[in-house]
C-alpha positions as CSV (number, residue, x, y, z in Angstrom):
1,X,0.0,0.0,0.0
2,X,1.5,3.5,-1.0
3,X,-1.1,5.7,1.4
4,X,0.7,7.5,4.3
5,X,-1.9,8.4,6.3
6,X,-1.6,11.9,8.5
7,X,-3.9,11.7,11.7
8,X,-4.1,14.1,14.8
9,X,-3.6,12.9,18.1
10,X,-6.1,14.2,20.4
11,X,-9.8,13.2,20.5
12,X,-11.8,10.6,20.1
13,X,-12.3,10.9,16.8
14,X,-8.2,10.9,15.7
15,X,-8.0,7.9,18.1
16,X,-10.4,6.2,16.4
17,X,-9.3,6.5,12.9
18,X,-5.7,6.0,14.0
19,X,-7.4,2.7,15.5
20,X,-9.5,1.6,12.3
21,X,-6.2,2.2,10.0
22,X,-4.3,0.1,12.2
23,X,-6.3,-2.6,11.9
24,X,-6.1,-2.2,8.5
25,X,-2.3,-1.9,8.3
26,X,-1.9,0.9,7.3
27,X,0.6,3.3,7.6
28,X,0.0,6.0,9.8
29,X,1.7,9.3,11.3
30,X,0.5,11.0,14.0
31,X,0.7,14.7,13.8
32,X,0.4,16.7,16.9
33,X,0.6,20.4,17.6
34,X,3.0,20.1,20.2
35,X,5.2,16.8,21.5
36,X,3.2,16.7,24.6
37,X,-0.1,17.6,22.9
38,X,-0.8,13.6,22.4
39,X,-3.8,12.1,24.5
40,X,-3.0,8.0,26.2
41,X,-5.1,6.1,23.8
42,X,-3.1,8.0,20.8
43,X,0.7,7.4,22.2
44,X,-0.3,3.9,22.9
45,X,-1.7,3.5,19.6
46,X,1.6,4.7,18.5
47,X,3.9,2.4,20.1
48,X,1.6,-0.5,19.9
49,X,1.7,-0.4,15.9
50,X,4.9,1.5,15.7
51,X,3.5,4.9,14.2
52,X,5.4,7.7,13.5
53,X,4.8,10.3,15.7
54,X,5.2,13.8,14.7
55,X,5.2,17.0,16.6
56,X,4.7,19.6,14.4
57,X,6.6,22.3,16.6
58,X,9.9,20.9,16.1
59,X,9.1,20.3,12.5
60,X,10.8,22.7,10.0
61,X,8.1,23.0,7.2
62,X,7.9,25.7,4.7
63,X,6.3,29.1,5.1
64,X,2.9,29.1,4.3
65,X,0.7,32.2,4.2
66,X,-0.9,32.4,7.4
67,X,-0.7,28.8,8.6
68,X,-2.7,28.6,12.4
69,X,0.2,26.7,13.2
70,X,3.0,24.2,12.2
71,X,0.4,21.4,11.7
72,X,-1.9,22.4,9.7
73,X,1.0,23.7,7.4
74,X,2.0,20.1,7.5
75,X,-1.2,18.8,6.4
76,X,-1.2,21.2,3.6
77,X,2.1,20.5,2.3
78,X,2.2,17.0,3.1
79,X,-0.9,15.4,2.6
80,X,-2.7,14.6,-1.3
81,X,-6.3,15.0,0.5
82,X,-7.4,16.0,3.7
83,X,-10.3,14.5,5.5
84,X,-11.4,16.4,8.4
85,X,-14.4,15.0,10.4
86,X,-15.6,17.6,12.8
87,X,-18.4,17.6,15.0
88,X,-19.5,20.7,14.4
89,X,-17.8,22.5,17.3
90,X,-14.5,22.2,17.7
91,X,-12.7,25.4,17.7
92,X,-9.2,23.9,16.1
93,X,-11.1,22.1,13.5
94,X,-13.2,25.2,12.4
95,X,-10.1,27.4,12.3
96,X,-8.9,24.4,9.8
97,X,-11.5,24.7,7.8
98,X,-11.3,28.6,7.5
99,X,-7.9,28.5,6.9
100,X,-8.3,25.9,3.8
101,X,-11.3,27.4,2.4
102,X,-8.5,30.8,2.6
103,X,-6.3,28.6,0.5
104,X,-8.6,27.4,-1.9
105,X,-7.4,23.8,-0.9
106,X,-9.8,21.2,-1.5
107,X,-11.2,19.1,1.5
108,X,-13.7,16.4,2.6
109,X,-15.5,17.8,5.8
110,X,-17.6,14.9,7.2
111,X,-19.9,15.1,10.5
112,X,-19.5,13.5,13.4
């Protein structure tokens, strides 16, 4: 398989799709704002399947026009398609959302 997948690391919804890829061997990176910024059931996802794990702070990615923050720069540089499923209040996922419809990126939103 040649899909790298690029999943967040807090909330149950990131820990859940880090747990369905898994299952599905897939490979997976977790991307999180800040090194510590990683909830339990996420880091031990992690080490059980031997993910990546990514904090975007230390990451030197390139300058893109007003990026939130490291991470989402990430996923726009990194990723082919993003997938963000949002339950239609989280502050850090409507700010991503903004920000890519700012960019004229194309996205699947889903509801959760």
């Amino acid at each position: 398989n040649d899909t790298n997948w690029l999943v967040g690391s807090w909330g149950i919804v990131d820990e859940l799709a880090t747990q369905y890829l898994a299952e599905k061997k897939q490979s997976v990176v977790v991307v999180s704002s800040r090194a510590y910024h990683v909830s339990q059931r996420s880091l031990e996802l992690v080490e059980k399947y031997n993910f990546t794990f990514l904090p975007a702070e230390q990451e030197q990615v390139p300058k893109v026009l007003n990026a939130p923050s490291n991470r989402e720069a990430i996923f726009l540089t990194q990723a082919d398609l993003v997938i963000l499923l949002w339950n239609g209040e989280s502050p850090g996922i409507r700010r991503f959302i903004d920000w890519y419809a700012q960019q004229g990126q194309d996205f699947i939103l889903g509801f959760v």
